[in-house]
Structures are given as structure tokens and as C-alpha cells.
C-alpha positions in Angstrom: -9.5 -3.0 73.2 -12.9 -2.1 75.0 -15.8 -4.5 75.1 -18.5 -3.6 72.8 -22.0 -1.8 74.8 -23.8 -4.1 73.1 -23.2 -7.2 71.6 -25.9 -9.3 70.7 -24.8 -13.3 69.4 -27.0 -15.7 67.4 -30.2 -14.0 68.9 -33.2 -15.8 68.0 -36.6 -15.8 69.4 -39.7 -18.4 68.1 -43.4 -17.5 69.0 -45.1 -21.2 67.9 -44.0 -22.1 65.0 -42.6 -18.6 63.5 -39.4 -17.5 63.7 -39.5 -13.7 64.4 -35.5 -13.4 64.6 -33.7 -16.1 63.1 -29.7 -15.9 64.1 -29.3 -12.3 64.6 -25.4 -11.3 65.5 -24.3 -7.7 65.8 -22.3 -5.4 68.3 -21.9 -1.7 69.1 -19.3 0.5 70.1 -19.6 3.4 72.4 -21.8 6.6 71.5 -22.9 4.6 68.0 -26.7 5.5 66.6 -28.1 2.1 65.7 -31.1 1.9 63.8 -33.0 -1.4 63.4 -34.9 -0.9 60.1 -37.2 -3.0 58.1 -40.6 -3.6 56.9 -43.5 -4.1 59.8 -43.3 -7.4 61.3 -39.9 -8.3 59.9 -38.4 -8.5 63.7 -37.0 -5.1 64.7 -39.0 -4.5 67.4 -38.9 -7.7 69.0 -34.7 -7.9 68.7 -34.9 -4.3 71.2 -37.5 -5.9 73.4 -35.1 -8.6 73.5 -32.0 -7.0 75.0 -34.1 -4.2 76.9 -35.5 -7.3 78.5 -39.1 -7.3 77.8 -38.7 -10.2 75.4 -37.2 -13.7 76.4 -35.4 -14.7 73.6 -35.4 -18.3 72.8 -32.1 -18.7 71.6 -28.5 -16.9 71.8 -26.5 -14.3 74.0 -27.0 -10.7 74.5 -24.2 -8.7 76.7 -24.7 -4.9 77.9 -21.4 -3.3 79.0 -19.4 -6.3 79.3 -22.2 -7.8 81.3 -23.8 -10.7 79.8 -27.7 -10.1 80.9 -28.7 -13.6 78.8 -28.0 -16.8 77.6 -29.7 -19.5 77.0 -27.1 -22.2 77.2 -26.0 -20.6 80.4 -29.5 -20.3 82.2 -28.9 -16.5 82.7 -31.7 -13.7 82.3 -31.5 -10.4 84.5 -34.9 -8.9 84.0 -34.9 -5.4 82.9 -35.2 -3.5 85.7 -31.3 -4.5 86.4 -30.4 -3.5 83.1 -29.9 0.3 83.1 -30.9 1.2 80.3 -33.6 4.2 78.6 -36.6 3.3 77.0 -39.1 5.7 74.8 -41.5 3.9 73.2 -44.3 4.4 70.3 -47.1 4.7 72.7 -45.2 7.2 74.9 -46.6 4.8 77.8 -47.1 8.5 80.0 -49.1 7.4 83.3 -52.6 9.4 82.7 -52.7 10.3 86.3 -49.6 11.7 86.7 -48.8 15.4 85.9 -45.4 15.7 84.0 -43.2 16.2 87.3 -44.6 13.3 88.4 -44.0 11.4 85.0 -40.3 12.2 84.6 -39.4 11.8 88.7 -41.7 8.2 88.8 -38.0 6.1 87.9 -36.4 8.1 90.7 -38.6 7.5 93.4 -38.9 3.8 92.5 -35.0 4.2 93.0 -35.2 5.1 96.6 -33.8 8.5 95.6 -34.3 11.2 97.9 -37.1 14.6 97.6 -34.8 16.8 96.9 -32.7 15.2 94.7 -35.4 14.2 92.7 -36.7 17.6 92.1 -33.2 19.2 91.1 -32.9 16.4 88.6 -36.7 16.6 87.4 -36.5 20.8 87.2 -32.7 20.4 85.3 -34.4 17.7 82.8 -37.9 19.9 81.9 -35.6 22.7 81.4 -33.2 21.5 79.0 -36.2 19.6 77.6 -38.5 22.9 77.3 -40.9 21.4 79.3 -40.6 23.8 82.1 -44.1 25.7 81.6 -45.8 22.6 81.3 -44.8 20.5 84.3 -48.4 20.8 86.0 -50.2 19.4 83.2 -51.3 16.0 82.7 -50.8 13.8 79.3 -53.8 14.2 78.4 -53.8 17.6 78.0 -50.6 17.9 75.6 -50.0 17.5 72.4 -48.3 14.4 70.7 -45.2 16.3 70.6 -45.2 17.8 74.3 -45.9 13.8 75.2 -42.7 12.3 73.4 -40.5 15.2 74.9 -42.0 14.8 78.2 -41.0 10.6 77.5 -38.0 11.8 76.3 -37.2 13.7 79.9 -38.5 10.5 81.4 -35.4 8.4 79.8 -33.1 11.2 80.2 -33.3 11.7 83.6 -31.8 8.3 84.8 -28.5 9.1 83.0 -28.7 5.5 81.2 -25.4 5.1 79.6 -27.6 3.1 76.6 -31.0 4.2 75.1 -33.4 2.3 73.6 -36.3 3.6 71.4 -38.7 1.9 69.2 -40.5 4.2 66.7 -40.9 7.3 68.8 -42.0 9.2 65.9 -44.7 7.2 64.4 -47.5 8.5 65.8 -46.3 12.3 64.9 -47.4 14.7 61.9 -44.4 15.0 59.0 -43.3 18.5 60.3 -43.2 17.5 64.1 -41.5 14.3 62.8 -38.6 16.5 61.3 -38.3 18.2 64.5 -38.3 15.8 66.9 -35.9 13.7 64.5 -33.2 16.7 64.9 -33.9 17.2 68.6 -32.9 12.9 69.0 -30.6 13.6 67.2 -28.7 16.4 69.0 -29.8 14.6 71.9 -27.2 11.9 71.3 -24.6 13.6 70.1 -24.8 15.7 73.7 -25.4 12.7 76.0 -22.9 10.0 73.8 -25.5 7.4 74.9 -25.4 4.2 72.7 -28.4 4.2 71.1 -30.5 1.5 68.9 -33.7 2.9 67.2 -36.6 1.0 65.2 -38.1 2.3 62.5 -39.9 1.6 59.1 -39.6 4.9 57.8 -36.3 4.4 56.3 -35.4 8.5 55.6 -35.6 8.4 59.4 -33.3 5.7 59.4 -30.8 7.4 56.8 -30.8 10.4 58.5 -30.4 9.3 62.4 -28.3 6.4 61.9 -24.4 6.1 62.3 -25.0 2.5 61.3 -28.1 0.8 59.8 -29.1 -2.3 60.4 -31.6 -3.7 57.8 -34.2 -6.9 58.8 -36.6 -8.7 56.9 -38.3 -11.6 57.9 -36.2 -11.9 61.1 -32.8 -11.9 59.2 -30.2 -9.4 59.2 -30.0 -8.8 55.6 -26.9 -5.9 55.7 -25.3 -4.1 58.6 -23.4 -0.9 57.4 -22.7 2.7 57.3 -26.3 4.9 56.0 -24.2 5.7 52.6 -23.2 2.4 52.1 -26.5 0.6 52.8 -27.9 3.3 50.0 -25.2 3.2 47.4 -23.6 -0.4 48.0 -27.1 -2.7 49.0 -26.1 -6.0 49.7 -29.1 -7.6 47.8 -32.0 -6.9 46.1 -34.1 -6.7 49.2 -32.2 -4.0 50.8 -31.5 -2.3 46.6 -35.7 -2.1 46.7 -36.4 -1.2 50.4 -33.8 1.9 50.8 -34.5 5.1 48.9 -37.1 7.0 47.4 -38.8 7.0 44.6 -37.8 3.4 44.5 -34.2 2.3 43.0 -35.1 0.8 39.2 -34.7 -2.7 38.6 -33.8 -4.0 35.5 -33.8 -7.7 33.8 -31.5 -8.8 31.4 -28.1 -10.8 31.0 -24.7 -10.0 30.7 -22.3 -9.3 27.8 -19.1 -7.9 27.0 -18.5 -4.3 25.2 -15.9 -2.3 24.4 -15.0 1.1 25.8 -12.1 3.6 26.1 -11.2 1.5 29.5 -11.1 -1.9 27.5 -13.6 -4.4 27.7 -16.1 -4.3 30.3 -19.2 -6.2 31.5 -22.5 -5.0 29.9 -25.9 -5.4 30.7 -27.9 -6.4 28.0 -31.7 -6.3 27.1 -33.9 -6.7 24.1 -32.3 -4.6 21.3 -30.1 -2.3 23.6 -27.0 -2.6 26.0 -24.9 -0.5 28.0 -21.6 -0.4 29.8 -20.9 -1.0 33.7 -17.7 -1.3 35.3 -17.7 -4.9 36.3 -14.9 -7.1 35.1 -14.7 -10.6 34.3 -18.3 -11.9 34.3 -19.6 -14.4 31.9 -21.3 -13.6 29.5 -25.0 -14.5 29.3 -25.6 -15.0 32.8 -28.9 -13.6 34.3 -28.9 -10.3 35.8 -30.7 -7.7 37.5 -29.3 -3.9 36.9 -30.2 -1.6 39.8 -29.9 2.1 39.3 -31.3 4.9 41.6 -33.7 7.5 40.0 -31.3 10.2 41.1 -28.7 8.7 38.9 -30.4 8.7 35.9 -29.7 11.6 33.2 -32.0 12.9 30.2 -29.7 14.6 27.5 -30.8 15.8 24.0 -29.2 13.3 21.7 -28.3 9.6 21.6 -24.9 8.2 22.2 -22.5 5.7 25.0 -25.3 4.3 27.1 -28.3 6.0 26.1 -31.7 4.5 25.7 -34.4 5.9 23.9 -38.3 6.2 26.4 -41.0 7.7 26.1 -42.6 10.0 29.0 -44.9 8.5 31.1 -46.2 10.4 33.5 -44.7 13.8 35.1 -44.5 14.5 39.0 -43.4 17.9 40.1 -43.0 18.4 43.4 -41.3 21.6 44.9 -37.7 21.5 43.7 -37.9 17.7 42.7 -39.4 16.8 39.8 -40.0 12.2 39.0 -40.5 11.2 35.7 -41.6 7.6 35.4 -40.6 6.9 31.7 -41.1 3.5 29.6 -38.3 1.7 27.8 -40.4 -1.0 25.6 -42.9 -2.9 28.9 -40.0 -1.5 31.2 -40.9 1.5 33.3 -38.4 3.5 34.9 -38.3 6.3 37.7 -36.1 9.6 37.1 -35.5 12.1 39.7 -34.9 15.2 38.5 -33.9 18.2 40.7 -34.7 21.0 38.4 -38.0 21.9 36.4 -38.9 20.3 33.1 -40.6 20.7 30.5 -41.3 17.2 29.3 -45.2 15.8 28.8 -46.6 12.4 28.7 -46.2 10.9 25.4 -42.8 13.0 24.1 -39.5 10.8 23.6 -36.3 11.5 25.3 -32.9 9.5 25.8 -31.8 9.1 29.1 -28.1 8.4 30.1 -27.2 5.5 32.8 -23.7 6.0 33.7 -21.6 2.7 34.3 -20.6 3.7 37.6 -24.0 3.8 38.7 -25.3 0.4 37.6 -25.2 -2.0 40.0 -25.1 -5.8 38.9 -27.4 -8.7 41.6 -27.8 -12.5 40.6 -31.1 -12.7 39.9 -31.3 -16.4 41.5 -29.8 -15.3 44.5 -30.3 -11.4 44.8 -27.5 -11.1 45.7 -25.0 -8.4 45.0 -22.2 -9.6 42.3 -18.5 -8.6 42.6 -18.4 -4.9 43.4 -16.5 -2.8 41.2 -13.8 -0.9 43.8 -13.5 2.7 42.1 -17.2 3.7 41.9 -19.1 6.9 43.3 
């Protein structure tokens, strides 16, 4: 079996008395899409300055192709020139001074490469890039856009075999964001570069990724696929950061009820309950239900797992339509992907399916024994 492209083991890195990344431990195959996502200032950035080399960690190994690049037991750092691998970062960090040509071709000449071969690569890269009517201008004189394509070409033109990019999208509008998120996009699938990518914006994240790993507070809180990061959170920290409008959380304890499947565990609140799909919980043991918006029904009458809630407040927007919707003093979100005509104040039932409810500790947060047959 292949080495992993990346492996990173037990990374940690300490500025004073804060621990930025605490233990970190995770590994990548070939042509995988990354994406380190968390809250600002929970770590991400700092664990890809870490293993592009701009970071000395303080603790643990990282290894890049096989080739392990540091370790702190074994007194090894190769600085990140030696590394090989792609950066694009937030700032687009374009010299000012330097026309595109001369922006993209900079890495080659610090190679040694030779004139010619420089300008074959650099005229190949602004073409596939569509940068080829702009190669005379200077940043300055481009838009955001133009600026993250041209460091875009910049990291292309190398041919790293990994690519690393921390927020490249941030400093974009939403529609430009959209677009350059589909042109990274097909820009991995077409190079198979290993890629790792930072981001808050966790859409970005779920929409890039072909794994996700989610950080707070310098800990790797769940590593998995995009779907099962959204429908399977570990804990209640990724439950609440991943989706929007946020995931509903609701207190209570559990209890047993009986269905057409037999017995089953049900979460229970003040003067209502309904039925999940857990098994074999005790009874009366503190809970928090977690059910996405999306997942939430409003039908005309009451019956198996229904609630009654009054309307709120209504939120159209395009094709999508949120309710939030109060239960007694508990406010819920409903996503509803049709129009409505529902107004603050009128009382509806809404449905929670027991394949959608999703059972956490509350002490811990964390995630309690996942029912296998769920959608």
C-alpha cells in the first residue's frame, strides 16, 4: 500500500501559553480535497502554515510524500522552499511591481529555469487560466478576481504535486465566490493535486471538500466525508457549526414508547414526546435532540410525532422559505422549499421524523449510539 501525501502525527504548536493545535493527527491519500474548517482562530490556518513550512510546529511529525519534512524528536525541519508544494493565499501576496508575466514566471526564475522555457510555461498557464489579455498589467490594476486567478497561475505553473490554499475566496463578492469555488474545483479534478483548503465559510467547505476536517480550539473535533460531517456530527460542536439555518437543538430526557417497530427510545420534553430510532437507552438520562430545519415537516393535523407551535416569524427567500416557530420557550427553525402561506401568530403541527433525530449527551456533547439504518 502507497504512503499517504500527507500525513500529519500528533501536530501541535504553542505560542506562550496557548495552545493553537493541540495533538492534531490526520493523513491524505492521493488526489483527495481536504478542507480544514472551523471557526476563526480555532487553528486551521496555522496547521497548513505548519506542513507548508511557514510555521515551526512545537510538537509532532509531519511527512510529504513519504518524506518526513519534520519532527521534533528527530531534530528535522526542511524549510519550505524544499518542500514542493503550491501555495495561494488570502492576500493573493501578487508582487505590486511586477506585471502578471512577471508574477506567474517569478518561481521559475528563482528555479534557475531557462528564458525560454519559462515563457512557454508562463504563456500555457495565462491561457488555460484566461489570463492571456491581461498579462501586461500590473495587480493593481485588476480586479479581486483577475488577482486570485493570476495567484492561481502562480501555483500552477510549478506543477506541485500538493496544493495548499488558505481562504482564497475570502476577500471575494458572493457571485465571484461561486465562480472561483467551481473553477478550484475543476481545477483539481484536472491536475489530481492533493489539496488541503481553509475556510470558515462552511458551504465552501461542503461543497469543495472530498473530506472535511472540522477544528475548534486547536482540536480536531471530526474528520469525515462532507455528507457525513452534515448528517452524522460527531458532537454538538460540529451538529451547531455545519449547516444553515442552524441544526435545532433540543433539551429533554429520554424515554421509552411504543411503535409499529416495538419499543424505541423517545425523547421527551415538558408535556410531549416523540419517537427516534435508538435502542436500548435508559430511560431518563439527559439529552439533547438535534434535527436539521430541512428535516422538519408542517402537516394539517396532529398525530405520531407531531408537536403543536405557533408561527413566529416568516423568511421567504427565492425558492426557500425559514420559519422559526415556538414550541412553549423553545424556538425552532423550519426550512421549507416551497411558498407558504403561514403568518406570525397562526398554529401549526410540525412532524419530526425518528430517523431524523439525532440523540448527544448533553454532559459530554457527544454523539450517543448511532442508529445504523437511517437516511
Amino acid at each position: 500500500m502507497a504512503a499517504p501525501i500527507i500525513e500529519v502525527r500528533n501536530l501541535t504548536k504553542v505560542f506562550g501559553t496557548v495552545v493553537a493545535v493541540d495533538n492534531v493527527s490526520f493523513s491524505m491519500e492521493e488526489k483527495d480535497f481536504l478542507v480544514l474548517l472551523g471557526p476563526s482562530g480555532c487553528g486551521k490556518t496555522t496547521v497548513l502554515r505548519m506542513i507548508a513550512g511557514l510555521e515551526i510546529p512545537t510538537a509532532g511529525e509531519i511527512y510529504l510524500k513519504g518524506r518526513l519534512v519534520y519532527s521534533d524528536e528527530k531534530g528535522i525541519f526542511v524549510p519550505a522552499r524544499e518542500r514542493e508544494v503550491g501555495l495561494v493565499f488570502q492576500s493573493y501576496a501578487l508582487w505590486p511591481h511586477m506585471t502578471v508575466s512577471e508574477n506567474i514566471a517569478f518561481g521559475l526564475k528563482v528555479k534557475g529555469m531557462k528564458a525560454a522555457a519559462i515563457e512557454e510555461k508562463t504563456a500555457a498557464i495565462t491561457a488555460y487560466m484566461q489570463l492571456d489579455g491581461l498579462r501586461n498589467r500590473y495587480p493593481q490594476e485588476m480586479s479581486g478576481g483577475q488577482q486570485q486567478r493570476v495567484a492561481l497561475a502562480r501555483m500552477l505553473v510549478s506543477q506541485p504535486d500538493i496544493f495548499l490554499m488558505d481562504e482564497p475566496l475570502s476577500n471575494l463578492d458572493a457571485k465571484l465566490r461561486l465562480e472561483m469555488r467551481a473553477e478550484i474545483k475543476n481545477l483539481h479534478i484536472q491536475t489530481g493535486a492533493t489539496t488541503v483548503y481553509v475556510t470558515h465559510d462552511q458551504v465552501e467547505g461542503q461543497t469543495m471538500a472530498s473530506q472535511v476536517a472540522v477544528i475548534n480550539n486547536g482540536i480536531l473535533e471530526q474528520l469525515s466525508s462532507p455528507k457525513t460531517i452534515y448528517k452524522r456530527p460527531a458532537n454538538l460542536f460540529v451538529a451547531d457549526f455545519i449547516g444553515s439555518p442552524a441544526i435545532n437543538l433540543i433539551e429533554g430526557a429520554t424515554g421509552a414508547i411504543d411503535t409499529e417497530e416495538g419499543t424505541t427510545v423517545s425523547l421527551e420534553r415538558d408535556f410531549w414526546k416523540a419517537a427516534t430510532l435508538y435502542k436500548n437507552i435508559q430511560s431518563g438520562r439527559d439529552i439533547i435532540a438535534a434535527i436539521r430545519p430541512e428535516n422538519i415537516a408542517v402537516v394539517p393535523e396532529e398525530g405520531f410525532n407531531t408537536i403543536p407551535a405557533t408561527v413566529k416569524t416568516v423568511l421567504p427567500s427565492g425558492s426557500e422559505t425559514v420559519l422559526r416557530v415556538n414550541q412553549g420557550d423553545l424556538t425552532l427553525s423550519v426550512l421549507m422549499t416551497r411558498e407558504v402561506e403561514l403568518f406570525p401568530g397562526q398554529h401549526i403541527n410540525l412532524y419530526l421524523p425518528p430517523e431524523h433525530l439525532l440523540l448527544f449527551d448533553k454532559a459530554t456533547g457527544q454523539l450517543l449510539n448511532l442508529p445504523e439504518k437511517t437516511n
